[in-house]
N, C-alpha and C positions, 0 to 999 in steps of 0.2 A: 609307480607313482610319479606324477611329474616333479619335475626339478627345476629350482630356478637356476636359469644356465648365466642372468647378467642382473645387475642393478646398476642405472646411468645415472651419473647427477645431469642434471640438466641445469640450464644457465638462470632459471626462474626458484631457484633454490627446490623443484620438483626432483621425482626421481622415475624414470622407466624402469619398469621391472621386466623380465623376459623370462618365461616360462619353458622349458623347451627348445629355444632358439626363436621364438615366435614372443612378440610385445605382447603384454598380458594389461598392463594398467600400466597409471601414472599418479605416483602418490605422493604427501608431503614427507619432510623428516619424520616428523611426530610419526608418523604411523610406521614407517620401516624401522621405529627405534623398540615401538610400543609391540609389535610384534616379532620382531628379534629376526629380520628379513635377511638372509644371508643368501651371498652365491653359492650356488651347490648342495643345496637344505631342500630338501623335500618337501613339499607343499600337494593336500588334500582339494578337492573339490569345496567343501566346507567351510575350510578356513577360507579359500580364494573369494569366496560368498560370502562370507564377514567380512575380510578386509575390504571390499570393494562397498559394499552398502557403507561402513565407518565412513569410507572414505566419503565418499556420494556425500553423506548427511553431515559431513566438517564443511567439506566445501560449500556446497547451497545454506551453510548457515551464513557462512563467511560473507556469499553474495548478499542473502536475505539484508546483513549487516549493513552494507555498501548499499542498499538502496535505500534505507531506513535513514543514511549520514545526510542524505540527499534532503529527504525531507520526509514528511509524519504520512503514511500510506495505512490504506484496510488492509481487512484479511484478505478482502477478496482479490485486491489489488496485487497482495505478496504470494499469496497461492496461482494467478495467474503467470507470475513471474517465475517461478520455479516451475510451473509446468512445463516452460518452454526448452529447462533444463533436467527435467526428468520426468518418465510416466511412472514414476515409484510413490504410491499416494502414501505408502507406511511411512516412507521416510519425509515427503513433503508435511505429514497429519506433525509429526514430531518436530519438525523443525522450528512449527507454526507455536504447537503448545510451548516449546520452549523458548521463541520470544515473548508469549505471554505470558509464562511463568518468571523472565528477568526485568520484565515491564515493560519491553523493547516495542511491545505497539499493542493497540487498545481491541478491545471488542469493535463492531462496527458498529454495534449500538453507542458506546461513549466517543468512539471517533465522531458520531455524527453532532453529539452533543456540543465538542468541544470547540467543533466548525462552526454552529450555529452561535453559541455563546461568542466567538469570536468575531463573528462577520456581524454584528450587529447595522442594520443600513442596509441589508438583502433581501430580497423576499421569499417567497415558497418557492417559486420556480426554479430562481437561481439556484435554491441547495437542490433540488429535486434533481438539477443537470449535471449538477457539481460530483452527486454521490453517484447516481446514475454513470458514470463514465468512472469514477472510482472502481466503480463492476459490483458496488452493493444490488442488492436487487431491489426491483422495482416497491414491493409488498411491504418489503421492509423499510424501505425509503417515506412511502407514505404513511402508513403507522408509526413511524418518528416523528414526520411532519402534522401530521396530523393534531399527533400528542402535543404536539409546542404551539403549534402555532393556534392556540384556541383564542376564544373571546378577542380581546384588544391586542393581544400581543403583536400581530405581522402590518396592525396599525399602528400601533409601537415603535416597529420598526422601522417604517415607511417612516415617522415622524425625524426619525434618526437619523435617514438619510436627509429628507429635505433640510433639516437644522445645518448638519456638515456644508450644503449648498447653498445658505443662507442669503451669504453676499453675493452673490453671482445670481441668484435669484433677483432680490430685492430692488435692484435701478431697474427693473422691464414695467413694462407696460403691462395693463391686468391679460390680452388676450395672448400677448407672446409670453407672459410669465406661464399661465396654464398650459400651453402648448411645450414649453420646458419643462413645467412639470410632468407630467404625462409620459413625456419621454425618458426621461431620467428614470421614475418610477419603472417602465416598461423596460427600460435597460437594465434594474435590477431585479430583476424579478420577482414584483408584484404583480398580483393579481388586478383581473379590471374594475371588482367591485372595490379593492383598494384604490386604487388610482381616483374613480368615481368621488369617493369619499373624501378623499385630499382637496379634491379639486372643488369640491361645492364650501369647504371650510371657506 
């Protein structure tokens, strides 16, 4: 049976373990304590497949955490980011529930809500690009959009922004006020039959 021949602290409070004479992993305290990791102890195939996956799934929570400090991301956002440090989907699937289960980030259904309630002054497109590049999908993007943005609402909006630009608006002349409108509207992403509609008020 193999044996671990060394355990190294390393200078990041980690520790190398060494299997045989040969580096095996690199893992925190917590876990050489939590498995009673000694030099010269006997170590299974089994357990090294447990320790290693525990390990895996402390870590890429820790990350998941550290991007989250940053700022408010999807799921699809934080599962892309853990891909890149693992093709382990059991242990990404679990990482993910268990941000959701501490409330540490939303469905990308209420993510989308929460953008939208908050960007009031935007229009369809803007969130369309915003989720869109967040790595929601597209199906899903427009069936949230869709759902909000009915009747007056993204002319609601539109009114919201022009108001915030009021004074900046108001000393122009009628032909270069419309031509700022227009653009503004189109730099937030309104639609054109929005824009249309502002502009004949």
């Amino acid at each position: 049976m193999p044996v671990i021949t060394e355990i190294r602290q390393n200078r990041n409070q980690r520790y190398s373990v060494y299997v045989d004479d040969q580096f095996l992993f690199n893992v925190s305290k917590e876990i050489i304590l939590r498995y009673s990791l000694h030099k010269d102890d006997s170590i299974n195939q089994d357990k090294i497949d447990e320790i290693q996956k525990e390990s895996l799934s402390k870590d890429l929570f820790a990350y998941a955490l550290r991007l989250l400090s940053f700022q408010n991301r999807t799921i699809s956002e934080i599962i892309k980011r853990l891909e890149t440090r693992t093709a382990c989907r059991d242990v990404i699937d679990e990482i993910v529930e268990k941000l959701k289960n501490y409330n540490y980030i939303d469905s990308d259904d209420r993510y989308m809500e929460k953008v939208i309630e908050a960007k009031a002054g935007y229009g369809y497109y803007y969130f369309f690009q915003k989720f869109y590049i967040k790595g929601i999908l597209k199906n899903i993007i427009r069936a949230k959009l869709d759902s909000y943005f009915i009747g007056e609402k993204e002319a609601e909006y539109a009114q919201i922004c022009l108001e915030k630009h009021k004074k900046k608006l108001g000393n122009l002349k009628n032909i270069e006020k419309k031509r700022k409108i227009a653009s503004l509207l189109k730099s937030r992403g309104f639609s054109d039959n929005i824009i249309f509609e502002k502009l004949g008020e």
